[in-house]
Every structure is written in structure tokens, then in C-alpha cells.
C-alpha positions as CSV (number, residue, x, y, z in Angstrom):
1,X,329.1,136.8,70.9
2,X,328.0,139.2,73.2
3,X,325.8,140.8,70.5
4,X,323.6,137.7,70.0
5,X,324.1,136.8,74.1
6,X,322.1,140.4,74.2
7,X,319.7,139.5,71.9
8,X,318.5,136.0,73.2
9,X,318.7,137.9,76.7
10,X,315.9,140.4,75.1
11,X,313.7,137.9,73.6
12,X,313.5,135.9,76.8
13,X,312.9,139.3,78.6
14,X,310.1,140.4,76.2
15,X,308.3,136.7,76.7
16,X,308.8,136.4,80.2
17,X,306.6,139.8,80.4
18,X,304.3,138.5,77.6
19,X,303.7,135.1,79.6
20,X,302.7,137.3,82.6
21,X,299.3,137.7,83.2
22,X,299.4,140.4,85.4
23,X,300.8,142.9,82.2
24,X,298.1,144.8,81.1
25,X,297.0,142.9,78.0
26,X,297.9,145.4,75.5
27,X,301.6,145.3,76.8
28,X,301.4,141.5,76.5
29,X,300.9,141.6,72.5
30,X,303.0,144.4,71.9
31,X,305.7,142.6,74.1
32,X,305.1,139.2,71.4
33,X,305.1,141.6,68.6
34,X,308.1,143.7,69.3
35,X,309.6,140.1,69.5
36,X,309.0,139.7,66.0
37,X,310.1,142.4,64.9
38,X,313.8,141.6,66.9
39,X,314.0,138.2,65.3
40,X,312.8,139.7,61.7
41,X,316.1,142.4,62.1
42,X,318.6,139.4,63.5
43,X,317.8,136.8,60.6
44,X,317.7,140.5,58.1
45,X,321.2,140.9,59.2
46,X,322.4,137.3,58.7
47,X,325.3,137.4,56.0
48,X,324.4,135.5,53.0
49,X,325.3,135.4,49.1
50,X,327.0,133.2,46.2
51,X,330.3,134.3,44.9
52,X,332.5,133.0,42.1
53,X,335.6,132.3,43.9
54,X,336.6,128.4,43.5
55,X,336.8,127.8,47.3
56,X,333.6,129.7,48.8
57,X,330.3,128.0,47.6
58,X,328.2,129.7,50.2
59,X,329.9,132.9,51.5
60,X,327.3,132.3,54.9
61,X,329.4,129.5,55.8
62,X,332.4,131.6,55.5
63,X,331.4,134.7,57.3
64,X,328.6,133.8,59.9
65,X,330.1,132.9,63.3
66,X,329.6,129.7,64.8
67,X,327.3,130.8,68.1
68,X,325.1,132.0,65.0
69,X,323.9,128.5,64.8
70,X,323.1,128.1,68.1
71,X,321.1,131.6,68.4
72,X,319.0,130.5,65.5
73,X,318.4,127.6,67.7
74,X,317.1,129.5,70.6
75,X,315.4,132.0,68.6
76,X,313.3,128.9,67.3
77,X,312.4,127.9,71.0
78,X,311.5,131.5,72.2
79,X,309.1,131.6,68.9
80,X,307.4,128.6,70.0
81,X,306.6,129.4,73.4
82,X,305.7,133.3,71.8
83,X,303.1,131.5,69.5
84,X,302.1,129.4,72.4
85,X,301.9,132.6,74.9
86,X,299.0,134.2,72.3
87,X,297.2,131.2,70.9
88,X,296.8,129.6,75.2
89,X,296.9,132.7,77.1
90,X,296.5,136.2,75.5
91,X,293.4,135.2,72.9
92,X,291.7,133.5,76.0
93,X,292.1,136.9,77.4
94,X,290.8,139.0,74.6
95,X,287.6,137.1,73.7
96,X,286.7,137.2,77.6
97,X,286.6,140.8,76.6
98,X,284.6,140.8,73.3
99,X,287.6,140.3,71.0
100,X,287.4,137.5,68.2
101,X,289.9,137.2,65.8
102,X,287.8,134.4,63.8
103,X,288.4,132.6,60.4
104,X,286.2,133.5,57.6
105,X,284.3,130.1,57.5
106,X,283.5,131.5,61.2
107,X,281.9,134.5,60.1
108,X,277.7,134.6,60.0
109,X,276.4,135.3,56.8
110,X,275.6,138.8,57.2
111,X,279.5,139.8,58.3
112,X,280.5,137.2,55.1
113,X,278.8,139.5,52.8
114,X,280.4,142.5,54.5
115,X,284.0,141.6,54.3
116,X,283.3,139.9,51.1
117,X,282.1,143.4,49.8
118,X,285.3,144.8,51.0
119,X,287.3,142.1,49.0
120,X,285.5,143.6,46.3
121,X,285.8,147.5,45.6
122,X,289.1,147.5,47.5
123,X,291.4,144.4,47.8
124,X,290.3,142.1,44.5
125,X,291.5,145.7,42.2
126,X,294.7,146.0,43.5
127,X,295.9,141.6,43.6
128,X,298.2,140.2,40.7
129,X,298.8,137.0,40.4
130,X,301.7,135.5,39.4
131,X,301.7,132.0,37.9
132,X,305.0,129.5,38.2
133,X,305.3,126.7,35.0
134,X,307.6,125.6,32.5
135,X,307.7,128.9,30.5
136,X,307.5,131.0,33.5
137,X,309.7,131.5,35.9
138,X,309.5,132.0,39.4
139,X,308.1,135.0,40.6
140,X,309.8,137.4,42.7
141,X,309.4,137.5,46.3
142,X,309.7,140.7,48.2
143,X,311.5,140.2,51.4
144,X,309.2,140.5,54.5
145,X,306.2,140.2,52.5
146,X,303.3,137.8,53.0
147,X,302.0,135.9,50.4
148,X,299.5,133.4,49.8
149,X,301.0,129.9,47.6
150,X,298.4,128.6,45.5
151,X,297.9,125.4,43.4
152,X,295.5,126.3,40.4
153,X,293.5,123.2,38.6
154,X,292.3,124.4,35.5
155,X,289.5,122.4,33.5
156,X,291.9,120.1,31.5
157,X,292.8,119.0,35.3
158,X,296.2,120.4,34.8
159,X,297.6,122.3,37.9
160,X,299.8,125.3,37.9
161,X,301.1,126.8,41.1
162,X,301.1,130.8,41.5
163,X,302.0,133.2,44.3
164,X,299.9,136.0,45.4
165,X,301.2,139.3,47.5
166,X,298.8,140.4,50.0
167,X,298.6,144.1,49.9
168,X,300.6,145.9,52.3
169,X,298.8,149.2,51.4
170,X,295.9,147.8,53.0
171,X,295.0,147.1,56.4
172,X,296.1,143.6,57.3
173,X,293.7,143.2,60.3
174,X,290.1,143.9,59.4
175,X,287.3,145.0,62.5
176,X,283.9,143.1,61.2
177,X,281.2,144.1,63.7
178,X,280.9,146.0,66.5
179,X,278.4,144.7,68.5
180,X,276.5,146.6,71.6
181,X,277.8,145.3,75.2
182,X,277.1,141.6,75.9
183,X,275.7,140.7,79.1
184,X,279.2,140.9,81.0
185,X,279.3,144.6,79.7
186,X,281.8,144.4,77.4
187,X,281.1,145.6,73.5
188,X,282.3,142.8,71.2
189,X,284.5,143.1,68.2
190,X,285.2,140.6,65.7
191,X,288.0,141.1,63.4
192,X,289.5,139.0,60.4
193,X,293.2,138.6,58.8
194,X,293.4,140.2,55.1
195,X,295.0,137.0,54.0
196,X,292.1,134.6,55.2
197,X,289.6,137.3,53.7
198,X,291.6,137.0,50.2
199,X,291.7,133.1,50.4
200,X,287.8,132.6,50.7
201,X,287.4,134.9,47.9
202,X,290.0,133.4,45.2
203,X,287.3,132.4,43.2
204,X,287.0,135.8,41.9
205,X,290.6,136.4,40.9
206,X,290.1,132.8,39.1
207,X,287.1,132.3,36.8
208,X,286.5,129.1,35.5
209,X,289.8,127.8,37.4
210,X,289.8,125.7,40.8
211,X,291.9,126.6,43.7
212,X,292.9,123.4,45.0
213,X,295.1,125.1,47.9
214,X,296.1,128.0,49.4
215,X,298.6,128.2,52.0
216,X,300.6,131.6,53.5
217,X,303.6,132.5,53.5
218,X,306.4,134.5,54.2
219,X,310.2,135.2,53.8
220,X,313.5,137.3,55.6
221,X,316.3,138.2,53.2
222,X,319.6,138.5,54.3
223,X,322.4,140.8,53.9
224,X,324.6,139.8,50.6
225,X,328.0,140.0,50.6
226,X,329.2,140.0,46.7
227,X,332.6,139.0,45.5
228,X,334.4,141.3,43.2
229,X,337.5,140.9,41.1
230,X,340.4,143.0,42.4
231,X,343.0,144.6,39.7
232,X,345.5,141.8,40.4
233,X,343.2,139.2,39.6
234,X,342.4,138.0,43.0
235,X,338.6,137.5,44.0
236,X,337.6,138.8,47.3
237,X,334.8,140.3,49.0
238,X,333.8,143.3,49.0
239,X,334.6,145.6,51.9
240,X,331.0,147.0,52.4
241,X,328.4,144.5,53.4
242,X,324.5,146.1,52.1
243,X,321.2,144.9,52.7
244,X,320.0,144.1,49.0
245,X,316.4,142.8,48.1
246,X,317.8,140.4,46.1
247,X,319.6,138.8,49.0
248,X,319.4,135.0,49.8
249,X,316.5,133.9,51.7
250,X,317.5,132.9,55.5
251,X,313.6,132.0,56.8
252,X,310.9,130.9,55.3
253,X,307.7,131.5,57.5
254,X,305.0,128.9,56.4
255,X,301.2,128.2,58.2
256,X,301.2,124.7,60.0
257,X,299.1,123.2,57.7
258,X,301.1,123.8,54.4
259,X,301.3,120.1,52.5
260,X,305.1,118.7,51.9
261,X,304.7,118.9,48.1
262,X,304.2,122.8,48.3
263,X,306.8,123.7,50.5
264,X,309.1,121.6,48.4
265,X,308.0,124.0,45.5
266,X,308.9,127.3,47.8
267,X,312.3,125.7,49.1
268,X,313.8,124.5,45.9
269,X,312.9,127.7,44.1
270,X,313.8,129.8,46.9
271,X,317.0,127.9,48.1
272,X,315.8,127.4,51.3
273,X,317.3,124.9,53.6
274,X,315.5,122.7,55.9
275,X,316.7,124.6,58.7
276,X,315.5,127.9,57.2
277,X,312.2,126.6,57.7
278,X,309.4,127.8,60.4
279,X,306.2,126.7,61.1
280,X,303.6,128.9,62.7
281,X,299.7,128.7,63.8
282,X,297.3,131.3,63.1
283,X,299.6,134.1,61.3
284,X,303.1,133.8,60.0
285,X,304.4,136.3,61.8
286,X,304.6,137.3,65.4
287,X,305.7,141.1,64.2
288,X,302.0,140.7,62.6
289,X,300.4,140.8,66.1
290,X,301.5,144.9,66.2
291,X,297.9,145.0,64.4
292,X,296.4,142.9,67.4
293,X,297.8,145.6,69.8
294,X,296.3,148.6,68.7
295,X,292.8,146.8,69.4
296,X,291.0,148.7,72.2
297,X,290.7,146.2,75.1
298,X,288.5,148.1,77.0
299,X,290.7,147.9,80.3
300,X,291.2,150.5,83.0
301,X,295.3,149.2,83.0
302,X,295.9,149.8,79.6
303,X,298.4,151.3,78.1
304,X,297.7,154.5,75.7
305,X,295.8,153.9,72.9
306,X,297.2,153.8,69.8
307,X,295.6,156.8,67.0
308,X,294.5,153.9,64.4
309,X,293.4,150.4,65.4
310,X,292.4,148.0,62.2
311,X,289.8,149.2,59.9
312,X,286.3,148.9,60.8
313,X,284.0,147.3,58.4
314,X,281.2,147.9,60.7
315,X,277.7,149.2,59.2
């Protein structure tokens, strides 16, 4: 109890400093993001897994304390006001210093071409695909990973669904332009997300096939506790609990504006309950935003700079 009174007490600490305009701005994301990266270990170390003994169906009933519930509850709330904290206060803040983080359908023409020439020579070689149908099964999803669900329409009209990794060998936040200093002095950078870069650019990973949708994605395994038979017969668990990448899936991280007929395909393959469920705006991921914090704010109060910020693209 005390464990998960400590960490609802950090979370609430983290956005109470995040929410706080008076943190250097750098702090402020870093705050968010470290957030993420406290919820992605707590719902990581959630207790999960299928056994064959008659009277456990779902050994997370069985070994996850009650106040569990209610911390999953809270940690819901304190994500909210998190995405909330970014999308009304901190991204007001960094394009009133020359940062964008902008949409590809956003981009001019010229910076379209740029990042669509990245896609190119380095992202498009290294993406695979993996379809989802009758004779197929569904494909494996690494835990923390984000992914992009797609629905595929090929020219008979039938539709498919597939999942796509996006690379995590590459860098997730992409710097498009570097632009002198605007007239308040300040030298403006635009930057893109790698997954909004690989879902204008699906055409090229399907010829001849239309991409009805594409929506992200992303999932937290838990630990898996697996039941063993003892020499006298008897089932119980075993003594050591380990984090397995094959463990059950205790949140599924979706974008807001994923349809209800898609993310029945991603909980009913993935066993997902409804409670498992989050929605976020913008990114699905608050841990994500660690690639928002190494952006140079230009700001006499900021913290040290990180040794790599996101990638430039910049001519």
C-alpha cells in the first residue's frame, strides 16, 4: 500500500512542477516525461498470466492487491491532466519560442519533400509489414513499442488489417527546418513525429493497395507469473515472478481518434479489457516527450543541454 501511496504521491509531485509556469520549460517536459516513464514501470510490474489450475482463470485477479485498482484509477487522472499540462500550457510555451511540433499535412511543400526524402533512403528500408487475416495470424507485438494499425483495401475492395513497428533505431522526433531569427529574435524549429512521417508516406510501402486508415498505437506488458506442476501433483505458482515479453498486455495506448471497429480488432487479439484501455492526443505516450526535452529552447533558465536533440533534417 505504501508502495503505490509513494508512487501516486510522485506522479502528482512531478505534475504539480510540470503545471508550473515558473519551471524553466525544459524541466516542465522532462518533469511530463519522466511521468511516463513512472507509469510505463508501474503497469510493467503489474502481475499477469493464464495458468491451468481449475480455480485460477486469470492469476491477476489472484495476486494483484485490491488498492491496485484504485492506483490505476488515479494514474488515469494524473495522465489526463499530464496530456492536458503539454497540449494547453507547455506547446503554447514552445511555439512562442520558435518550436512547432506540426503534422505532416502542416508542412510547406518544400519541408514535405525533405522529410519525405528521409522516409526514403532511411525509414521505408528498414519497415515490415505485417498483415492480420484468416490464414495469418496475429502479429507479435513488442511490449513498449509503437506501432501504427492499418486497414488495407486492395483493388477487389477486400480489406485486410496489418500492423506496422515504427523503428526504434531511428530517431522518433525529426527537426525539419531551422529557420533564421523571427522578428521576436528567436530562431524557429519545426519538428515532426516519425510515426506521422511514416503515415503520409504508406503509399510507398503499399503499391497498388489503399490505406483506408491508420491509427497509432502502443502496449505495456506485464510481469507473468506461470503455474508449474509440483512432484505431488499439485499446481502452484512458481516462486519467481520474471518480466517475460510474452507477458499479458495491461494497457493499451491508442490516439484519440482511433474508430471502435479497430480497436475492437487490437483488444480481442490482444486480450485487452476495456479498462486496459487509454486514450491520448498528439502522441501515445507521455515517456515520448523525453525527445521534446532535449529541444534547445533558447532560454537563459534552462537546464543543461542535453549532447543530442532530434535529428536535424535541415539543408
Amino acid at each position: 500500500m505504501s508502495t503505490d501511496l509513494d508512487i501516486a504521491a510522485s506522479l502528482r509531485q512531478a505534475l504539480n512542477k510540470a503545471q508550473d509556469d515558473s519551471n524553466p520549460l525544459v524541466d516542465r517536459v522532462r518533469w511530463l516525461s519522466q511521468m511516463g516513464f513512472t507509469i510505463d514501470e508501474f503497469f510493467a510490474g503489474l502481475v499477469t498470466g493464464k495458468g491451468s489450475h481449475p480455480d485460477v482463470k486469470d492469476i491477476a485477479q489472484a495476486v494483484l492487491p485490491v488498492e491496485t485498482n484504485g492506483l490505476r484509477a488515479e494514474i488515469i487522472r494524473v495522465m489526463d491532466q499530464a496530456v492536458n499540462c503539454f497540449h494547453n500550457s507547455i506547446e503554447p510555451a514552445l511555439r512562442t519560442r520558435g518550436i512547432y511540433i506540426r503534422s505532416y499535412a502542416e508542412l510547406p511543400a518544400p519541408q514535405q519533400r525533405r522529410v519525405d526524402k528521409f522516409f526514403r533512403e532511411t525509414a521505408l528500408p528498414v519497415l515490415t509489414p505485417l498483415g492480420f487475416d484468416p490464414g495469418r495470424p496475429f502479429p507479435r507485438i513488442s511490449n513498449l513499442s509503437v506501432n501504427l494499425a492499418l486497414l488495407i483495401r486492395d483493388k477487389q475492395g477486400r480489406k485486410r488489417f496489418a500492423r506496422l513497428k515504427v523503428p526504434e533505431g531511428l530517431p522518433q522526433l525529426l527537426r525539419v527546418d531551422g529557420k533564421p531569427e523571427n522578428a521576436g529574435g528567436t530562431t524557429e524549429q519545426t519538428f515532426i513525429w516519425l510515426e506521422d512521417l511514416i503515415t503520409a508516406n504508406l503509399a510507398e510501402l503499399f503499391p497498388g493497395l489503399d490505406v483506408v486508415r491508420a491509427h497509432p498505437f502502443r502496449i505495456i506488458r506485464g510481469k507473468e507469473i506461470a503455474l508449474g506442476a509440483m512432484p505431488n501433483g499439485r499446481k502452484t505458482a512458481e516462486k519467481s515472478l520474471y518480466r517475460n515479453r510474452c507477458g499479458r498486455v495491461v494497457q493499451l495506448q491508442i490516439g484519440r481518434q482511433m474508430p471502435a471497429s479497430m480497436l475492437q480488432i487490437l483488444t480481442r487479439n490482444l486480450e485487452v479489457r476495456p479498462s486496459g484501455v487509454y486514450r491520448l492526443d498528439g502522441f501515445v505516450s507521455l515517456s515520448r516527450l523525453s525527445h521534446v526535452a532535449v529541444i534547445d529552447v533558447h532560454t537563459p533558465k534552462n537546464a543543461p543541454r542535453a549532447e543530442r536533440g532530434p535529428l536535424s533534417l535541415s539543408a
